[in-house]
C-alpha positions in Angstrom: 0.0 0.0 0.0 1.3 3.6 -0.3 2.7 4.4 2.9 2.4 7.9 2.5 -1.2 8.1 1.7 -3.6 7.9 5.0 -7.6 8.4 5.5 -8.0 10.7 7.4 -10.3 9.0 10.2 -10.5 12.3 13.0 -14.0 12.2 12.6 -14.4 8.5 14.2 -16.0 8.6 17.5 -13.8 7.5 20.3 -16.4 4.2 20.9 -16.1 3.4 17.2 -12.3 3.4 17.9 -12.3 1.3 20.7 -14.8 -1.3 18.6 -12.2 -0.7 15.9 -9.4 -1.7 18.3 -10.9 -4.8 19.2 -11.6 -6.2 16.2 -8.1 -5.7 14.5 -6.3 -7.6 18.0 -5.7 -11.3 16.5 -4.6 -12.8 19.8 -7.2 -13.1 22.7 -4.8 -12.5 25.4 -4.0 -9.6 23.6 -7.5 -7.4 24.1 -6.2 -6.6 27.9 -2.9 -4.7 26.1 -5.4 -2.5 24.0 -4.4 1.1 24.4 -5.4 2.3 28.1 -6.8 5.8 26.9 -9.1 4.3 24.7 -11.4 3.6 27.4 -11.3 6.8 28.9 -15.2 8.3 29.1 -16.6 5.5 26.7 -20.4 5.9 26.7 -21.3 2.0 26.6 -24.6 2.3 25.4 -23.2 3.7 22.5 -20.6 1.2 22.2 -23.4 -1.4 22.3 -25.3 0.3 19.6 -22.4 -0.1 17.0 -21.2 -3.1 17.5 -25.0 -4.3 16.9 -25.0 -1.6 14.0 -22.2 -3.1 12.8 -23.2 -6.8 12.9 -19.9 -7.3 14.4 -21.3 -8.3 18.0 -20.6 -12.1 17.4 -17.1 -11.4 17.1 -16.4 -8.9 19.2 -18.0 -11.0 22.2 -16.2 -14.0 21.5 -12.8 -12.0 21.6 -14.0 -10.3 25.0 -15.4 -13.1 27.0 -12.0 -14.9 26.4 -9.8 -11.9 27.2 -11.2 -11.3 30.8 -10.9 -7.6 31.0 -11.8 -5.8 34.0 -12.1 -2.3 32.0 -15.1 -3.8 30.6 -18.6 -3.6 32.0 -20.1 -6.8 33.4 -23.5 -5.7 31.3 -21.4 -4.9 27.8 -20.3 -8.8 28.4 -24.0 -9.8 29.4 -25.4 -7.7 27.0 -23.3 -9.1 23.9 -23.9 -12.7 25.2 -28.0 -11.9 24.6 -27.1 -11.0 21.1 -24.6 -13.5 20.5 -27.0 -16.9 22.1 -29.7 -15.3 19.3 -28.0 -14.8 16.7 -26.4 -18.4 16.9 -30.2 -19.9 17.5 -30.8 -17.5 13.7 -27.8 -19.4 11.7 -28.7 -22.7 12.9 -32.5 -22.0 11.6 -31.1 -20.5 8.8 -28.7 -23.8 8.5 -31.9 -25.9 8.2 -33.4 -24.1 6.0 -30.6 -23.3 3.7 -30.2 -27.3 3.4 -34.1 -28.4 2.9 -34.0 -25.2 0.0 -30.5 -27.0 -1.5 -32.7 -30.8 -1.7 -35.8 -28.9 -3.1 -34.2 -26.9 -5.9 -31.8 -29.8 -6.9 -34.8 -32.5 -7.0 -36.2 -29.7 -9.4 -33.4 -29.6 -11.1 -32.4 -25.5 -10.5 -29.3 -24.6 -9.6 -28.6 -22.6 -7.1 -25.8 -20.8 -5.1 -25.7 -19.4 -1.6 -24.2 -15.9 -1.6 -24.6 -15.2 2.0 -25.9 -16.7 5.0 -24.4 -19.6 6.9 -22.5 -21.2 4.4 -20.4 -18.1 3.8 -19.9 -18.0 8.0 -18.3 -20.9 8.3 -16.2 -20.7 5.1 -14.8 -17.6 5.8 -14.5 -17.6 10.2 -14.8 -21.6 10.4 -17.9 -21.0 12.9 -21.5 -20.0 11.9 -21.8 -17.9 15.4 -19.2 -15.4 14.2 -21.2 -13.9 12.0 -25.0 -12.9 11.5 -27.1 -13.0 8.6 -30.7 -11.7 8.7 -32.5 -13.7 5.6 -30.6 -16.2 2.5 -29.7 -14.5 -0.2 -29.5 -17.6 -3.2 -28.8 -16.9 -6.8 -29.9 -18.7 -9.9 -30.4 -18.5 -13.6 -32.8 -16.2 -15.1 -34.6 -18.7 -16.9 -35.4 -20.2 -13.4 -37.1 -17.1 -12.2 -40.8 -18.5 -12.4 -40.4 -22.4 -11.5 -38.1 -21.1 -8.8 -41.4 -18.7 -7.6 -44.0 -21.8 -7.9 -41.6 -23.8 -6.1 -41.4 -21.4 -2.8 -45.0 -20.7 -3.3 -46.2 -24.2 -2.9 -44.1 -24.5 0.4 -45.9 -21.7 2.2 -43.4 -18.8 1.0 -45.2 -15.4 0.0 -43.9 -13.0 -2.4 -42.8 -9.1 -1.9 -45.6 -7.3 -4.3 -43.8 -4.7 -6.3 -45.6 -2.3 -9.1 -43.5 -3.3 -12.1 -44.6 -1.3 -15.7 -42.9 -2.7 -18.7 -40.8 -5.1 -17.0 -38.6 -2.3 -15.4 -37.8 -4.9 -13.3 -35.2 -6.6 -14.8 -33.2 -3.1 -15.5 -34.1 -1.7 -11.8 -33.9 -4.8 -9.5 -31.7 -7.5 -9.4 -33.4 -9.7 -6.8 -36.8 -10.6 -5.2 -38.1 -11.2 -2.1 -40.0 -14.1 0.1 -40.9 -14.7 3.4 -42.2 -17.8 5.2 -44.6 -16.0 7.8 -44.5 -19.4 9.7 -40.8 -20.0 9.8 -40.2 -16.2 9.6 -37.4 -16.7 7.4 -36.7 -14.6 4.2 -35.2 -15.5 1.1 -33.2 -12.7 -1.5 -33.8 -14.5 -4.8 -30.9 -13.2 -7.3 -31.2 -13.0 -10.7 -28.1 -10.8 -10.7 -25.2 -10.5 -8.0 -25.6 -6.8 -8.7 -27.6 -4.2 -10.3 -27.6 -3.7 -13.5 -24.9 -2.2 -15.7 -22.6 -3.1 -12.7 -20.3 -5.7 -15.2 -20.5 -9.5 -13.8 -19.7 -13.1 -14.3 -23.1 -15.1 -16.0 -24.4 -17.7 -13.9 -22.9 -20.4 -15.9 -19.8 -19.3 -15.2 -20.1 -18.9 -11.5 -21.7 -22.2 -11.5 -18.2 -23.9 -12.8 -16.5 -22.0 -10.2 -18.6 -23.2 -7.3 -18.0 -24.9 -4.2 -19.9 -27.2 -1.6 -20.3 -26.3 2.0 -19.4 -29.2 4.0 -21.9 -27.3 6.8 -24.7 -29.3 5.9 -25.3 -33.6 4.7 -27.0 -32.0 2.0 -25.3 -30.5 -0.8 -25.2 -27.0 -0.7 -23.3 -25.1 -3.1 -21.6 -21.7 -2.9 -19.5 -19.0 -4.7 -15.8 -19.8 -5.5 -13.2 -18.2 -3.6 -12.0 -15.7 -5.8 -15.6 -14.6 -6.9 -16.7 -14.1 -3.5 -14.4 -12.2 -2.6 -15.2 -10.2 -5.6 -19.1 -10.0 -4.8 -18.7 -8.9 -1.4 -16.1 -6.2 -2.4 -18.7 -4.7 -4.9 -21.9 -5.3 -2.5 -19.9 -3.3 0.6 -18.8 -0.6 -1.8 -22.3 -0.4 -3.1 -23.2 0.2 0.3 -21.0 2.2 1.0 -19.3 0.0 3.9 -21.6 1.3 6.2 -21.7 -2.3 8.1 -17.9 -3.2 8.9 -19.1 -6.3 8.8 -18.2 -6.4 5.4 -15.0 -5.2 5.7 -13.6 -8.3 8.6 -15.0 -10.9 5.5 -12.9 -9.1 3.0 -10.2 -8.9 6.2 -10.7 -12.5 7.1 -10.3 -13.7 3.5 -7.1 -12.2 2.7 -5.8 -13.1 6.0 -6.0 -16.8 4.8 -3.8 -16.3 2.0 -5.9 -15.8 -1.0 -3.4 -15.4 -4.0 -3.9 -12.6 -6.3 -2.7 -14.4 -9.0 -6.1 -16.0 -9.1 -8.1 -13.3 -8.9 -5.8 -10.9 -11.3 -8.0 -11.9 -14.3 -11.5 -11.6 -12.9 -10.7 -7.9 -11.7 -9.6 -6.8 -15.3 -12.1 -8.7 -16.9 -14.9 -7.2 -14.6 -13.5 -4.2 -14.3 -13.5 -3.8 -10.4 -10.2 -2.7 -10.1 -11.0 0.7 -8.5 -13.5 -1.1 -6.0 -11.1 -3.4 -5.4 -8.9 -0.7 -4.4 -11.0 1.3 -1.9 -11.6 -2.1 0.3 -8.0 -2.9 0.7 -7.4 0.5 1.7 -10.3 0.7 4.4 -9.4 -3.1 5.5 -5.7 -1.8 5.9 -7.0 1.2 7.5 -9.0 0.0 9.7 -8.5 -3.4 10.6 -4.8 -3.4 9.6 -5.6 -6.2 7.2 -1.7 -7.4 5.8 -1.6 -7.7 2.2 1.6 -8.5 0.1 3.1 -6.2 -2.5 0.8 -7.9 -5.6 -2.2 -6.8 -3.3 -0.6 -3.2 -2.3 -0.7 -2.4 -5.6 -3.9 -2.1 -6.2 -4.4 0.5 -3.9 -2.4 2.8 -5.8 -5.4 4.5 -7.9 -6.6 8.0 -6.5 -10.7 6.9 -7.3 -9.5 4.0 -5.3 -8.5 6.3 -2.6 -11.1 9.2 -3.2 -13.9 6.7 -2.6 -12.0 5.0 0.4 -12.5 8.5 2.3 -16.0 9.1 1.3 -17.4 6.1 2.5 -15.6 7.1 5.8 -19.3 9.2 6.3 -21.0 6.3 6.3 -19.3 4.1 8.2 -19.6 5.9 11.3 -22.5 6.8 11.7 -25.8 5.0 12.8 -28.3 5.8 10.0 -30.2 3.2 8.5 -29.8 1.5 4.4 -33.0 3.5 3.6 -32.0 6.6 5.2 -28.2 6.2 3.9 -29.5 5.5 0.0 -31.8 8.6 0.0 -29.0 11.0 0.5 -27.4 13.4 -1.9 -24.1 12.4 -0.8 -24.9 9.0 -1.3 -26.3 9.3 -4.5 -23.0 11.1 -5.5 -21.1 8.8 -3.8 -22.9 5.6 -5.7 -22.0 7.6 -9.3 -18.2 7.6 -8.3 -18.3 3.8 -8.1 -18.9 3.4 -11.6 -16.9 3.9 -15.0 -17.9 6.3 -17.7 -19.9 3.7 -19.4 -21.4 2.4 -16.5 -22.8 5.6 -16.0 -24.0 6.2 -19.7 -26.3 3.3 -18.9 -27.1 4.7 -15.2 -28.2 7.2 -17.1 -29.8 5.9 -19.7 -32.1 3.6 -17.8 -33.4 7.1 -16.0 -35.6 7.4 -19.2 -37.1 3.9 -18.8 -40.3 3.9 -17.1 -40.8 3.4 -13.8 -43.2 2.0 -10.8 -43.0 5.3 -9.6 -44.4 6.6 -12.8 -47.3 4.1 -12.5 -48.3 5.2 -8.3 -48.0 9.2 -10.2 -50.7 8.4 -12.9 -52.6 5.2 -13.7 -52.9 4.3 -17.2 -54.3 1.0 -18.1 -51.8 -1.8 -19.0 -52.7 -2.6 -22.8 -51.3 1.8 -22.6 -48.4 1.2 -21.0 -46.0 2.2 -23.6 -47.7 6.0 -23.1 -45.5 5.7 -20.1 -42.1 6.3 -22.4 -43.0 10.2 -23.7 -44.7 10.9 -20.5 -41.5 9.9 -18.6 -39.6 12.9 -18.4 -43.3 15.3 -17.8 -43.8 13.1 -14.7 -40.6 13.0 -13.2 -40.6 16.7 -12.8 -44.6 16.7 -11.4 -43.1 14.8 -8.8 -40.0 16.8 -8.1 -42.3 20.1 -8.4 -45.5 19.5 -6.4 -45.9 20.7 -2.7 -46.6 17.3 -0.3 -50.1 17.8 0.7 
């Protein structure tokens, strides 16, 4: 990495600091030699609140309860504990499910792949508890789309009802969503592993490059190394990092020795160089993630940089995805991730119809096309008009 090149990080509270601290010790008996001044006046409650904002509770309990440190409160311990027995009871539902999903799909003959969830837990920190997952995020081919829907229909799964006009969908979304109100489970079907014109691997190919999970008895198949590392790089930058959860995969997954040799071809190919770039500079940054000089090298861009510091904003505060993704800054921020011609088609899609445009003025369906001329006319009526 270049030495001489720094975020500048002044504006991380000192609780985020200390979470920040804890994370990056490696050794257990180490915690206790953390920096003594970064406990000094360290509202808790706050402390609580990001490590739980952060999704990094699992991990940052199981590093405290072994390093028996007296600086800590006996509630911060209790408290993590809580989070850390429920979150465990969450990945071994989401275990079961994940493996009854696997035998369904297969016996149908889809194929599937977990991106997230358990399976990626205990690839990446050998233990499902060290990390939390809310829902399963699985993706598939296209083509599947509409058996795949029957399928989790007929097993008691309801679908998210979105407005679509003129199958905007499929230029605007990139996944769907299902929930079990019985099992209280939800499932992220992907069609994509990112929103369109983001540039990706097709399914076929990700399906060669696949690996089983030997979590479950089942077969349960999962990204290969090098293209998960890829995916979660571009869905934390698309998110501006704001969970450093994130981050300690990406940190995790180097820290086991992947070779950049194998991935050297996918990030020129894909064109995720720059992305690339801003999470090895936050991981090092933050977590003091060690990279070798092949992986240094990468950080050497200035975008790589320049978007390194603005996600900065996001990662410490406490604001929510919806709250984060309706900003101005984010919506600048989101436009700096992509190349020129990634945002020719950002743009371009603006001019495509949207759901929107359908709650603004209802038209009936056979006169849906009217939508296309009347685009631009309704996009400023709702930029214009007063909220009642």
């Amino acid at each position: 990495m270049d030495y001489n090149y720094r975020l500048d990080l002044s504006s991380l509270s000192k609780e985020l600091r200390l979470l920040l601290e804890i994370l990056k010790t490696e050794d257990y008996d180490s915690i206790g030699l953390v920096k003594k001044e970064l406990y000094i006046d360290i509202d808790w409650e706050v402390f609580l609140q990001l490590a739980s904002y952060h999704r990094v509770y699992p991990l940052i309990y199981s590093k405290l309860k072994r390093a028996d440190d007296n600086r800590i409160p006996p509630h911060v311990i209790q408290t993590l504990y809580k989070e850390f027995k429920k979150n465990t009871l969450q990945m071994l539902l989401l275990s079961g499910e994940m493996e009854q999903i696997s035998e369904l799909f297969t016996e149908n003959q889809i194929r599937l792949l977990y991106l997230k969830g358990p399976v990626i837990a205990a690839d990446i920190y050998g233990d499902i508890s060290l990390r939390t997952s809310k829902d399963l995020d699985i993706l598939i081919s296209i083509t599947d789309l509409k058996r795949t829907e029957e399928l989790l229909l007929s097993i008691g799964y309801e679908k998210e009802v979105v407005p679509t006009v003129l199958n905007d969908w499929k230029w605007r979304k990139h996944h769907v969503v299902y929930f079990h109100p019985q099992k209280n489970i939800e499932l992220e079907i992907h069609w994509r592993l990112q929103p369109f014109p983001l540039k990706e691997p097709k399914f076929n190919e990700l399906w060669e490059r696949k690996r089983v999970s030997t979590l479950t008895s089942y077969p349960v198949y999962f990204l290969g190394k090098e293209d998960l590392l890829l995916y979660l790089i571009s869905h934390g930058a698309r998110h501006g990092w704001f969970r450093l959860r994130w981050l300690l995969d990406i940190d995790q997954m180097l820290r086991k020795g992947l070779k950049l040799e194998d991935i050297n071809l996918l990030i020129s190919k894909y064109q995720n160089r720059k992305l690339v770039g801003q999470a090895l500079i936050l991981a090092s940054e933050l977590l003091k993630t060690h990279m070798n000089d092949g992986w240094e090298k990468l950080t050497e861009g200035n975008d790589s940089k320049k978007i390194a510091q603005n996600a900065i904003e996001f990662i410490k505060g406490t604001e929510s995805l919806a709250t984060i993704m309706s900003s101005k800054y984010y919506k600048h921020y989101s436009l700096s991730l992509n190349s020129n011609l990634q945002r020719f088609f950002f743009f371009l899609i603006l001019f495509y119809p949207s759901s929107k445009d359908l709650m603004t003025l209802r038209i009936p369906k056979p006169l849906h096309l009217l939508y296309v001329p009347l685009r631009p006319f309704l996009v400023v009526w709702r930029k214009t008009r007063k909220p009642s």
